[in-house]
N, C-alpha and C positions, 0 to 999 in steps of 0.2 A: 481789762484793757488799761494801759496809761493814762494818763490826766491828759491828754487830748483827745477830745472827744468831736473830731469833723462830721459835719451834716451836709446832706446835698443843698445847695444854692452856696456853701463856701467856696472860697479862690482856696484854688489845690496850690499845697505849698509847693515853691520852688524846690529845686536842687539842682546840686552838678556834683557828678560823680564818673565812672569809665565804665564801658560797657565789657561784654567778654573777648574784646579784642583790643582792650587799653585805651579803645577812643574814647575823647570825653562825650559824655551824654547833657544833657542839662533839660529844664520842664522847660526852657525858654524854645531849646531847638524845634517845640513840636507844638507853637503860636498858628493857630489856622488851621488845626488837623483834632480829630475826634483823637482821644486816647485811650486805652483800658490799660489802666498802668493796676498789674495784677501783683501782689503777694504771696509768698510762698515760701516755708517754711526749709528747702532743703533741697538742693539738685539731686536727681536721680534715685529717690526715695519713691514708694511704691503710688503713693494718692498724687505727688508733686508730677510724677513723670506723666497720669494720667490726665492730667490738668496740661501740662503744657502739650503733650501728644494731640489734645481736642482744638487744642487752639492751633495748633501744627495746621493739623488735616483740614480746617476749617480759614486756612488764612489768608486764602484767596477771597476766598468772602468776605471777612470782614475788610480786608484789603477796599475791595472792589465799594464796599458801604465806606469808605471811607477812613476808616478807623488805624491806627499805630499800634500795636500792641507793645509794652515793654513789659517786665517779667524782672521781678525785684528780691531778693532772699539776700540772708546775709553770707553767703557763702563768699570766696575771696574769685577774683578771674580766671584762675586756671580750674576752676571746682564748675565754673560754667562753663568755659570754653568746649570741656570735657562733656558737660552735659549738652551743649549746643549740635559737638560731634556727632554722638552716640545717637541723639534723636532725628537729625536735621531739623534744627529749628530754624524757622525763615524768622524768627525776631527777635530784637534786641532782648538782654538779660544784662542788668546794671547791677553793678559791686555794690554793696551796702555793708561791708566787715565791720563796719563800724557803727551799724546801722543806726546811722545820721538819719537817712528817709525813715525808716521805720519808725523812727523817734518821732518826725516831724507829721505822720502820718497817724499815731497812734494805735500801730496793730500789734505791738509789742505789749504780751501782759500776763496774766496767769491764768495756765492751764491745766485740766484734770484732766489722765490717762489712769482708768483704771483704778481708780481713787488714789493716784498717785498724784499731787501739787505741784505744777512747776512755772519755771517763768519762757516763754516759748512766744513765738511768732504766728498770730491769728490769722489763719489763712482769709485774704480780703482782697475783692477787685470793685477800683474807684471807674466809673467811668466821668471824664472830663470834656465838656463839648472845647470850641474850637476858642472862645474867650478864655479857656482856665478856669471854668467854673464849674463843681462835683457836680452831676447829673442825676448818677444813681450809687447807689456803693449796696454789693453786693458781699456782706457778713459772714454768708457760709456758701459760699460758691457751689455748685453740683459740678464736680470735676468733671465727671465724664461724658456732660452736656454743656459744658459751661460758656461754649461760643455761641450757642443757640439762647441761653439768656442772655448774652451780650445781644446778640442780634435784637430779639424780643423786646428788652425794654430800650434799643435805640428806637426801635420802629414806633413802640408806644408815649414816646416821645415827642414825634412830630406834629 
């Protein structure tokens, strides 16, 4: 990981960036609302597409508990928009090319495949109650449950 190292009880950093339809996003728009602002390594890649397909099927629910989900990787707006299509994702997926958030978030850092070293994107979901303050942050997400942990530890929260 990079030299930011966030804990839960920290204020989730800001940002303003555009989503996969050029609007702009910001952490300010979503003051009052549960977050799971998720990480992600790559649209339409084999684990990434499983990750967001769970949170797809599942987003009425977490809808319904309250929650926003946004969906952050550094790919550029048309490399979402495309993955937004092909999936039907009902939730935002915010540009990071530059990955500013990533930066500001710490989940950029060095990764082994296969004893092969690189510098990569640690797949990670923050969740943020309605002040902006990290709740839980979720290190290695189980992709293809991974709305049912969201749920799980909002509920063991209350």
């Amino acid at each position: 990981m990079n030299s930011i190292n966030l804990s839960v009880g920290d204020k989730a950093p800001v940002f303003s960036s555009k989503d996969q339809n050029g609007k702009p996003v910001s952490m300010g728009n979503f003051k009052g609302k549960k977050v799971v602002l998720y990480f992600y390594p790559e649209d339409d890649t084999p684990t990434c597409t499983v990750e967001a397909c769970n949170l797809r099927d599942n987003f009425s629910l977490l809808k319904k508990k309250g929650m926003v989900v946004l969906g952050v990787s550094p790919d550029n707006q048309e490399k979402h928009k495309k993955f937004e299509e092909k999936f039907h994702l009902p939730f935002t997926l915010i540009v990071d090319d530059g990955k500013k958030i990533i930066d500001k978030y710490g989940v950029w850092g060095e990764k082994n495949l296969y004893g092969r070293k690189y510098m990569g994107l640690h797949r990670t979901t923050f969740l943020i109650d309605e002040q902006g303050i990290i709740k839980k942050i979720f290190r290695k997400p189980k992709s293809k449950i991974h709305a049912e942990e969201i749920v799980k530890a909002w509920e063991e929260m209350k």
